[in-house]
C-alpha positions as CSV (number, residue, x, y, z in Angstrom):
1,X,-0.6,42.7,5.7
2,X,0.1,40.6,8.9
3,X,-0.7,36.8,8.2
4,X,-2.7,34.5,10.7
5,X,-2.0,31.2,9.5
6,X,-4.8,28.7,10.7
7,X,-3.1,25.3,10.1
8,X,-0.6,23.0,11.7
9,X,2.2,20.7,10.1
10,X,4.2,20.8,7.2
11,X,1.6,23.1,5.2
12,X,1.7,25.8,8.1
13,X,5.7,26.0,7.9
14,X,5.4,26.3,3.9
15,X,3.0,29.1,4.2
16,X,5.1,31.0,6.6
17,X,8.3,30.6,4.7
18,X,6.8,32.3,1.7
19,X,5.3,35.0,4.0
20,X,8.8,35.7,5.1
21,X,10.0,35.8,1.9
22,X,7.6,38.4,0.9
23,X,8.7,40.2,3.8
24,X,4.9,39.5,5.5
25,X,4.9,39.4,9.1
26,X,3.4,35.7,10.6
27,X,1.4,34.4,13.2
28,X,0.8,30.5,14.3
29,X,-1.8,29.0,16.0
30,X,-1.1,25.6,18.2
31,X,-2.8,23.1,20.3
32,X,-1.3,22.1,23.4
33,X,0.0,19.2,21.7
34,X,2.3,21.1,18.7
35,X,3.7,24.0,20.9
36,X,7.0,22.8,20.4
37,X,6.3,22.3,16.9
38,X,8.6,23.9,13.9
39,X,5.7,26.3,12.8
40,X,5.5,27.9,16.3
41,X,9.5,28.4,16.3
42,X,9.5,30.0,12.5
43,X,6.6,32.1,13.3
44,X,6.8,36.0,14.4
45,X,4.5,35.3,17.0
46,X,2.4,32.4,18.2
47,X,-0.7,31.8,19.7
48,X,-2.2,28.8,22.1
49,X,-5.7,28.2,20.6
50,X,-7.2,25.1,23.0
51,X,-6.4,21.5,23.3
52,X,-5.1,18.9,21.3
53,X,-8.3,17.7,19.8
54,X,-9.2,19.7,16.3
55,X,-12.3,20.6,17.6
56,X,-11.5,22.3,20.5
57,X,-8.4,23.9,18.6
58,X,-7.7,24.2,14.7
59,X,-11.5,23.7,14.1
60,X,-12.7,26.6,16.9
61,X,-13.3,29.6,14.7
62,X,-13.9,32.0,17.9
63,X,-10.3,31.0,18.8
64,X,-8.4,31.3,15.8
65,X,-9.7,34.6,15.1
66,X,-9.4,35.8,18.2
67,X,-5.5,34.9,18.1
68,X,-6.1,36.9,14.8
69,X,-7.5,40.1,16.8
70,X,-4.9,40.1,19.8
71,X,-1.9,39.9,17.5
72,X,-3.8,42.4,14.6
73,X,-3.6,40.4,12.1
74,X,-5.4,41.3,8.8
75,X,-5.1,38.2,6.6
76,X,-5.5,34.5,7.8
77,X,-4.2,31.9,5.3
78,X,-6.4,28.1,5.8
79,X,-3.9,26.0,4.8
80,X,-5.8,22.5,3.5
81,X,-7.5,20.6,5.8
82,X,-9.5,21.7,9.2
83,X,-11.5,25.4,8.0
84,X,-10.1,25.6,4.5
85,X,-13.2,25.2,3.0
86,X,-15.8,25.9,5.5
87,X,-17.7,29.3,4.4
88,X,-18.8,29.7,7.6
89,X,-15.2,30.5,8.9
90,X,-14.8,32.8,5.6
91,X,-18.0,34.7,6.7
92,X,-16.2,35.3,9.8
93,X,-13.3,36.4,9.0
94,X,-15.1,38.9,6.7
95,X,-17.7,40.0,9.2
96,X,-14.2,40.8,11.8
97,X,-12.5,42.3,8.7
98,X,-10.1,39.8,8.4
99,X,-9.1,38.7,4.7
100,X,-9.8,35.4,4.1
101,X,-6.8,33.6,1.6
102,X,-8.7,31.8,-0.6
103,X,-12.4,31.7,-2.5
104,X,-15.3,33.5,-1.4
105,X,-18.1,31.7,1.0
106,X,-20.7,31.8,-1.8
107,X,-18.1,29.6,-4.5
108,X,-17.2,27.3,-1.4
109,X,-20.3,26.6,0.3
110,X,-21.7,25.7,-3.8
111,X,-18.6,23.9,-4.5
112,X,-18.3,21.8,-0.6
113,X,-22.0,20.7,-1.4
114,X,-21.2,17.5,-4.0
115,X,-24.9,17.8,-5.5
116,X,-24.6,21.7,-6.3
117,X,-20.9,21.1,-7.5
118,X,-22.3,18.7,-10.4
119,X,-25.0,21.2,-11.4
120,X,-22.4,24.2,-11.3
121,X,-20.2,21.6,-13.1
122,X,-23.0,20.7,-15.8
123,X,-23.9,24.8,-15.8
124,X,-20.1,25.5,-17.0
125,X,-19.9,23.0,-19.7
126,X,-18.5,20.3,-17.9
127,X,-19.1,16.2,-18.7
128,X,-20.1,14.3,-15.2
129,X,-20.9,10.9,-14.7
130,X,-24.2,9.7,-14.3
131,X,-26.0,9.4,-11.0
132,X,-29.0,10.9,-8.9
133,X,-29.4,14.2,-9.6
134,X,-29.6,15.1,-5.7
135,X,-29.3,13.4,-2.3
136,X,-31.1,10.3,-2.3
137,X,-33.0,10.4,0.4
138,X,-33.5,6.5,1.0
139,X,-33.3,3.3,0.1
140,X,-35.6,3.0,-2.2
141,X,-34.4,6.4,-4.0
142,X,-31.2,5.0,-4.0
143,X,-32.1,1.7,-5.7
144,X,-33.9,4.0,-8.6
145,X,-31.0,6.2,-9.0
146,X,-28.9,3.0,-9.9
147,X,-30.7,1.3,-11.9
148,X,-30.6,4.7,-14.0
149,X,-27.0,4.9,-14.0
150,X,-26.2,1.4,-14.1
151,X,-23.8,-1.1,-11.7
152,X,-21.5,-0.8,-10.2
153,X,-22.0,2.3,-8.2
154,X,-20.7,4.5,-5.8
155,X,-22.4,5.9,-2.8
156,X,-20.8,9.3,-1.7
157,X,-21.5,11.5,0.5
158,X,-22.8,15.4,-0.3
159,X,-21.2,17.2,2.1
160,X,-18.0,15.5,1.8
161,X,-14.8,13.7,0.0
162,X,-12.0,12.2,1.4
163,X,-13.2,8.7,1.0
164,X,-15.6,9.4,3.9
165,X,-18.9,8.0,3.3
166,X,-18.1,5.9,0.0
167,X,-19.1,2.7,-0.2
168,X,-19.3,0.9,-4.0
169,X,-21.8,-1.4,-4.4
170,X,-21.9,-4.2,-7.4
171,X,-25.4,-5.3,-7.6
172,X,-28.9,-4.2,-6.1
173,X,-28.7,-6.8,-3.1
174,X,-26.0,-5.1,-1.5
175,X,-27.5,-1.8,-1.5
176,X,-29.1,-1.0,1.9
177,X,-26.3,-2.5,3.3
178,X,-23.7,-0.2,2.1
179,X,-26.7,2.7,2.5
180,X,-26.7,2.4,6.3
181,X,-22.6,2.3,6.6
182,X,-22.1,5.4,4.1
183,X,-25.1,7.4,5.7
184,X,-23.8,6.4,9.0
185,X,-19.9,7.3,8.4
186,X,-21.5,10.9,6.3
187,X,-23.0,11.8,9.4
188,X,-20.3,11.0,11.7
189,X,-17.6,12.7,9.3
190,X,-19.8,15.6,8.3
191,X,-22.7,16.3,10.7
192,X,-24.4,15.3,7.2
193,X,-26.1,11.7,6.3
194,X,-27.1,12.9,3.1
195,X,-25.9,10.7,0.1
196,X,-26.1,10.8,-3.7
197,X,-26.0,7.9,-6.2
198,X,-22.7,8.2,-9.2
199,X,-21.5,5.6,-12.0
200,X,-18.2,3.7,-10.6
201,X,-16.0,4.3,-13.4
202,X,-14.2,1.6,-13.7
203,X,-10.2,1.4,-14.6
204,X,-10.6,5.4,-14.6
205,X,-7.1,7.5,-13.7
206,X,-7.6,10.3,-11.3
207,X,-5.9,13.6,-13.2
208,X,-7.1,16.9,-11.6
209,X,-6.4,20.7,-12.7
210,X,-4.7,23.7,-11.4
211,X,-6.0,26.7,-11.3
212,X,-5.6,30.2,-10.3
213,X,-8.1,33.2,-10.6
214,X,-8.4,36.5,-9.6
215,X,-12.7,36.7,-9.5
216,X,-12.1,39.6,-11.9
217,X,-11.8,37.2,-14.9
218,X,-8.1,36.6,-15.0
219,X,-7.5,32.3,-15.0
220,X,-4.4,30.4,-15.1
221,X,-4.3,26.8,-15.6
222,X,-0.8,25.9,-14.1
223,X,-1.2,22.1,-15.1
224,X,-2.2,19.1,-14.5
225,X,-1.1,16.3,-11.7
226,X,-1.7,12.1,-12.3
227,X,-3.3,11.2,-8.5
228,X,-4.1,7.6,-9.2
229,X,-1.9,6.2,-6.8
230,X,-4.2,6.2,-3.7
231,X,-5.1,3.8,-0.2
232,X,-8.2,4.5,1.0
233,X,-9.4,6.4,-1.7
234,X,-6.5,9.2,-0.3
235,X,-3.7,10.2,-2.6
236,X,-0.4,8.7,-2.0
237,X,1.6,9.5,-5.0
238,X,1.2,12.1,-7.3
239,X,3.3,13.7,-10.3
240,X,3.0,16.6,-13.1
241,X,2.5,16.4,-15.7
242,X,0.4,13.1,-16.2
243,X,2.0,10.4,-17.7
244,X,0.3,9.0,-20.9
245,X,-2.5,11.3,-21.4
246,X,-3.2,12.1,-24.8
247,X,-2.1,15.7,-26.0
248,X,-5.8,16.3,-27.0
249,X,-7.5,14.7,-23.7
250,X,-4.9,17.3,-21.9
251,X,-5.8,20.2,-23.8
252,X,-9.5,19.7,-23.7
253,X,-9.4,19.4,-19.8
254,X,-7.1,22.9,-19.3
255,X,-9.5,24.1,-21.8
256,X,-12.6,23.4,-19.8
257,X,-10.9,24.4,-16.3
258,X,-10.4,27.6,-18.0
259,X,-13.8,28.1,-18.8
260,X,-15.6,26.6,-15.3
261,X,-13.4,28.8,-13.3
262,X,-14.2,32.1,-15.0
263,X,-18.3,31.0,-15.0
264,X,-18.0,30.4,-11.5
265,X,-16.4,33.6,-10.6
266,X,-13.6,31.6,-8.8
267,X,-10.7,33.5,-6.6
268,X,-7.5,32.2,-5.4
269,X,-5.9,28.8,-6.2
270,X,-8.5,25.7,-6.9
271,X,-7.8,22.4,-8.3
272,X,-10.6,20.6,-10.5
273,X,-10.6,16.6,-10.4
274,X,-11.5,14.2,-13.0
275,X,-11.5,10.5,-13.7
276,X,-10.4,9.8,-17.0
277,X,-10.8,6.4,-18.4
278,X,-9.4,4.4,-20.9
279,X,-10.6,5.9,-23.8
280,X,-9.2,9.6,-22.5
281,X,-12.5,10.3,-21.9
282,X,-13.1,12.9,-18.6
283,X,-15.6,13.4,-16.0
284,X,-15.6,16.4,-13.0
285,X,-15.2,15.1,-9.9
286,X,-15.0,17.8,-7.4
287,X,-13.5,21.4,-6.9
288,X,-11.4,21.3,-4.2
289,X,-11.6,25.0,-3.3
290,X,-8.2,25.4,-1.5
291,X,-4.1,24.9,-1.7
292,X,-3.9,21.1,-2.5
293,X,-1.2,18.9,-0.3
294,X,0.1,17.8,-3.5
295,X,0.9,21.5,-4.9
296,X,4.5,20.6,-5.1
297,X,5.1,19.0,-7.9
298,X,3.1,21.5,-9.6
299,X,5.5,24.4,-8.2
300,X,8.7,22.5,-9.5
301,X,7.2,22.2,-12.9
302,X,6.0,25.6,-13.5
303,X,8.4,27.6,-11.1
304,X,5.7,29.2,-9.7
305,X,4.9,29.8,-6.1
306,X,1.2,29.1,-5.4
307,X,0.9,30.5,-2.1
308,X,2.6,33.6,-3.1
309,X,-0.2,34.1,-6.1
310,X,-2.9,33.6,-3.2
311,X,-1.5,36.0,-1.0
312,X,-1.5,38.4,-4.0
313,X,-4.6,37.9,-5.1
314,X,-6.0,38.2,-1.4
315,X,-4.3,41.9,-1.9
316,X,-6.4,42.9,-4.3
317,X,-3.7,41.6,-7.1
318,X,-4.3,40.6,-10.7
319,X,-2.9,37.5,-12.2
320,X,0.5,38.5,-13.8
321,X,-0.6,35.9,-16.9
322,X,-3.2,34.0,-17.7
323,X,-4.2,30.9,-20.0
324,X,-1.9,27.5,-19.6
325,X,1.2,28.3,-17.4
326,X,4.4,26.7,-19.5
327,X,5.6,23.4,-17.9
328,X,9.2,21.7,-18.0
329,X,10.6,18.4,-16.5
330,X,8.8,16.2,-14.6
331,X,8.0,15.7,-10.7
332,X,7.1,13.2,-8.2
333,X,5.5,13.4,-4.8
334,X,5.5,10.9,-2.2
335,X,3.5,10.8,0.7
336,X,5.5,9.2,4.0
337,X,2.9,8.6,6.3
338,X,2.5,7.8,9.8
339,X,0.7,4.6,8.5
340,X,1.0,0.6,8.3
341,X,0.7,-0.6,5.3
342,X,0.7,-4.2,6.2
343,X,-2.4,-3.3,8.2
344,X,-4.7,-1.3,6.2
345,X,-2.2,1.7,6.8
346,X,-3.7,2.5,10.0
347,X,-2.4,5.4,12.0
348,X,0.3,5.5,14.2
349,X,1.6,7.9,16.7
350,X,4.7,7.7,19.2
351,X,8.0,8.8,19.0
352,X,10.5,9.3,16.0
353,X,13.4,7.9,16.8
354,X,15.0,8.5,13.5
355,X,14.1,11.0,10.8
356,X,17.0,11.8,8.3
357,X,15.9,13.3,4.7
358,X,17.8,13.0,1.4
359,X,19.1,15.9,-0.4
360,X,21.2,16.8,-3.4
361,X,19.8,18.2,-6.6
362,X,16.0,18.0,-7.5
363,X,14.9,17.1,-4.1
364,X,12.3,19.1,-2.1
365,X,11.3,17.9,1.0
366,X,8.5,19.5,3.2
367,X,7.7,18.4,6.4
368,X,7.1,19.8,10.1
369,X,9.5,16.5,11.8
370,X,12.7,16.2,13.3
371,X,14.2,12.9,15.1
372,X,13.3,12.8,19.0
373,X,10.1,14.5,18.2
374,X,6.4,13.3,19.3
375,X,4.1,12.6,16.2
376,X,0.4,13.3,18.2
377,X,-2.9,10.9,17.4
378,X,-5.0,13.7,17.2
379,X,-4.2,14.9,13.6
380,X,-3.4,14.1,9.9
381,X,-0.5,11.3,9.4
382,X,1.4,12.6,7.1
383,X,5.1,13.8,8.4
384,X,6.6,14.8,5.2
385,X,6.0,15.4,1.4
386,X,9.5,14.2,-0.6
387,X,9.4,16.0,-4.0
388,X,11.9,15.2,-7.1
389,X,12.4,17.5,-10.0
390,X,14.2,16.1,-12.8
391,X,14.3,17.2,-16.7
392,X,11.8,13.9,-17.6
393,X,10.3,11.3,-16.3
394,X,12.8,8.6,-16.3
395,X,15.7,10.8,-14.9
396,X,12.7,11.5,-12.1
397,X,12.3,8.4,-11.2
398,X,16.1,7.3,-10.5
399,X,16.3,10.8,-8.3
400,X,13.3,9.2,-6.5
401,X,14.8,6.1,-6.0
402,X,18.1,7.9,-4.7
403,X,15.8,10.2,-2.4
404,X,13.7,6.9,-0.9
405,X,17.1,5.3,-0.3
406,X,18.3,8.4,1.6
407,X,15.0,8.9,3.5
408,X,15.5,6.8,7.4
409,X,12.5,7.0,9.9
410,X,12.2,4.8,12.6
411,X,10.2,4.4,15.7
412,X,6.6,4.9,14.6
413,X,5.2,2.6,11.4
414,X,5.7,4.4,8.2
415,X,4.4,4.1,4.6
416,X,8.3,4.4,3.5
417,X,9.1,0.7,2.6
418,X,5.6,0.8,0.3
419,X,7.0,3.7,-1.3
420,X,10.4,2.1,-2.1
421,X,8.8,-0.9,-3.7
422,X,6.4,1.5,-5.4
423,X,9.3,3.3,-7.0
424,X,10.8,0.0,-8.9
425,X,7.5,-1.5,-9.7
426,X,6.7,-2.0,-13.2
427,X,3.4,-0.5,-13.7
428,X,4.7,2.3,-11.9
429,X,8.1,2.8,-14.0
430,X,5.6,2.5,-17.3
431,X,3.2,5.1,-16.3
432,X,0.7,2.9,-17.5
433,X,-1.5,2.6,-13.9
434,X,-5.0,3.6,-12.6
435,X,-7.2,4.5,-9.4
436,X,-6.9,0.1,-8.8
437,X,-2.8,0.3,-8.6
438,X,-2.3,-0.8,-4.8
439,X,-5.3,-3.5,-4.9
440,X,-3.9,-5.1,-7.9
441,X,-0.5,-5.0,-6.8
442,X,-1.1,-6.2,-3.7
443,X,0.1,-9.6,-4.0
444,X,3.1,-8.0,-5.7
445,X,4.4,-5.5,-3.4
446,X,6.7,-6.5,-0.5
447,X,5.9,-3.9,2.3
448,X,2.6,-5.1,1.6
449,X,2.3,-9.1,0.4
450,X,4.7,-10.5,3.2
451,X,3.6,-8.9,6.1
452,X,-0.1,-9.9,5.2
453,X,0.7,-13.5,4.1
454,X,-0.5,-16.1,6.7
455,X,2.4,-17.5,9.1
């Protein structure tokens, strides 16, 4: 096997480290903006695939797979993000005869349509919430759906997640409102307007599911990650296992991942979401049919390496066990991105004129950043994914308080200081939070209640 890996950043550099290890020859792609970038230098070879914008670059598939035919490459590993879950760029790669790491295009393009996911979720035995039971495809069709399901309710779009095309509405009044934004930020986001109508859980925790399958009927739940921490409906801190769920809430969820996974015929490594609410009660979310950024924590908990099991599997490999995966300790994962907190952690780019990590026992750190480099507009903000392993949960936390305290990066806004005060806030320390966390502790939180309070 020789490996194209389609990606940039941090998850590019952790795909070719494992590569290496396995003794798997490695190819990047870049823009013109990341050809000095640590992916590039750790690759075998590397290939310039357009310029900076995604579009023109990590999201051409003519050009990635044509770096994958000059440089022979028989494999090409997605990464998350950019074509990781487009089954068009899987058709491709199998129509050049190019192995495509991950699912096959019939399970992604059922799974990356929201509408078909819930039936293929309701097929396999799984409890949804209730909503339309396809795109609405107006107003008035929206309005219906609601009343069905009852306020408050989200708007969401099919073709998408991310927090793209999501608006919630409270009452019927503010429906067409929120309509024409959500339809109007689907389409931008996804080329796709189309929207469907879901119960707003309230108070709900976001807990997702592991998985890895072979698509010959070998499964392996390899545990389950507490996601609730989240700005803009985008993950900010997660950790395995979830804190507080109830033994039998947790074994009814592996349980059912086990079962959806083999119905659907699923391949590679997956990860199924639910919102669980008070009463440990589940709902599917979404497959997210790829490597999660959050895999981490999941790795230091089970020992496993998930991108090595892809690459396996992508061999023609069967699962070397199956069932529940046995889990020890307990890790964190924070995000540091090139956000503002204090301002609705919008992006920022520019220079970083300090970047020093933490070490010592427990502590992972992935990133693509050194100091003096150039973080680009054009992409994803995140710089770097600090990890802590400890034997439980409180031992965790002090190593992440340690870590954060250890972490310096300067010159470009940074979601750092939030994640500092995150680390000694009380809901936080009690693993007793939900999907609400940061807008309820907004008025509590430093990095986020002095720089917003008026002068």
């Amino acid at each position: 096997m020789k490996l194209l890996v389609a990606n940039r950043g941090e998850i590019a550099v952790r795909v070719i480290r494992t590569a290496r290890e396995l003794g798997i020859p490695t190819v990047a792609v870049y823009s013109t903006a990341d050809a000095d970038t640590l992916a590039v230098d750790l690759a075998d070879e590397a290939v310039c695939i357009g310029p900076p914008p995604a579009r023109d670059s990590y999201l051409n598939i003519s050009n990635v797979l044509a770096a994958a035919e000059i440089t022979g490459c028989d494999a090409v590993h997605p990464g998350y993000g950019f074509l990781s879950e487009n089954p068009a760029f899987a058709e491709a790669c199998a129509s050049e005869g190019v192995t495509f790491v991950g699912p096959s295009p019939e399970v992604m393009q059922r799974m990356g349509d929201k509408i078909a996911a819930k039936a293929a979720a309701r097929e396999a035995g799984l409890p949804v919430l209730e909503g339309s039971d396809g795109p609405v495809g107006d107003v008035r069709a929206a309005e219906e759906a609601a009343e069905r399901a009852g306020y408050p309710i989200l708007l969401k779009a099919a073709a998408g997640g991310g927090g793209k095309g999501m608006r919630r509405v409270d009452r019927g009044a503010d429906l067409a409102g929120a309509f024409e934004v959500a339809q109007r930020e689907a389409e931008a986001a996804f080329s796709d307007g189309g929207l469907y109508v879901e119960r707003l859980l309230e108070g709900a925790r976001h807990v997702e599911i592991q998985v890895m399958a072979d698509g010959l009927g070998g499964a392996l739940v390899c545990g389950d990650r507490e996601c609730s921490i989240q700005r803009r409906h985008q993950k900010l801190i997660e950790e395995a296992p979830a804190p507080h769920l109830p033994d039998e809430t947790r074994t009814a969820m592996q349980q059912a991942a086990l079962r959806a996974v083999k119905v659907w015929g699923y391949r590679s490594a997956g990860t199924l979401e639910f919102l669980v609410d008070a009463e440990g009660r589940f709902f599917f979310l979404e497959l997210n049919a790829r490597l999660q950024v959050e895999h981490p924590v999941t790795e230091l908990v089970t020992g496993m390496d998930l991108v090595a099991e892809q690459l396996g599997i992508a061999a023609g490999g069967l699962l070397s066990r199956t069932g529940v995966a046995e889990a020890r300790g307990h890790a964190i994962e924070c995000r540091i991105n090139a956000e503002d907190p204090a301002r609705d952690f919008r992006p920022g780019a520019g220079r970083l004129r300090d970047f020093r990590l933490p070490g010592g026992p427990g502590i992972r750190v992935d990133t693509h950043c050194e100091a003096g480099e150039s973080v680009p507009p054009y992409y994803d903000s995140l710089l770097a994914k600090l990890c802590v392993w400890a034997a439980d949960r409180p031992r965790a936390i002090a190593r992440l308080r340690r870590a954060l305290g250890e972490t310096s990066v300067s010159g470009i806004p940074t979601t750092l200081p939030l994640l500092r005060d995150i680390a000694l806030d009380a809901p936080f320390v009690e693993g007793r939070y939900t999907t609400a966390y940061l807008a309820e502790r907004e008025s509590f939180l430093p990095s986020l209640y002095e720089a917003r309070a008026p002068a």
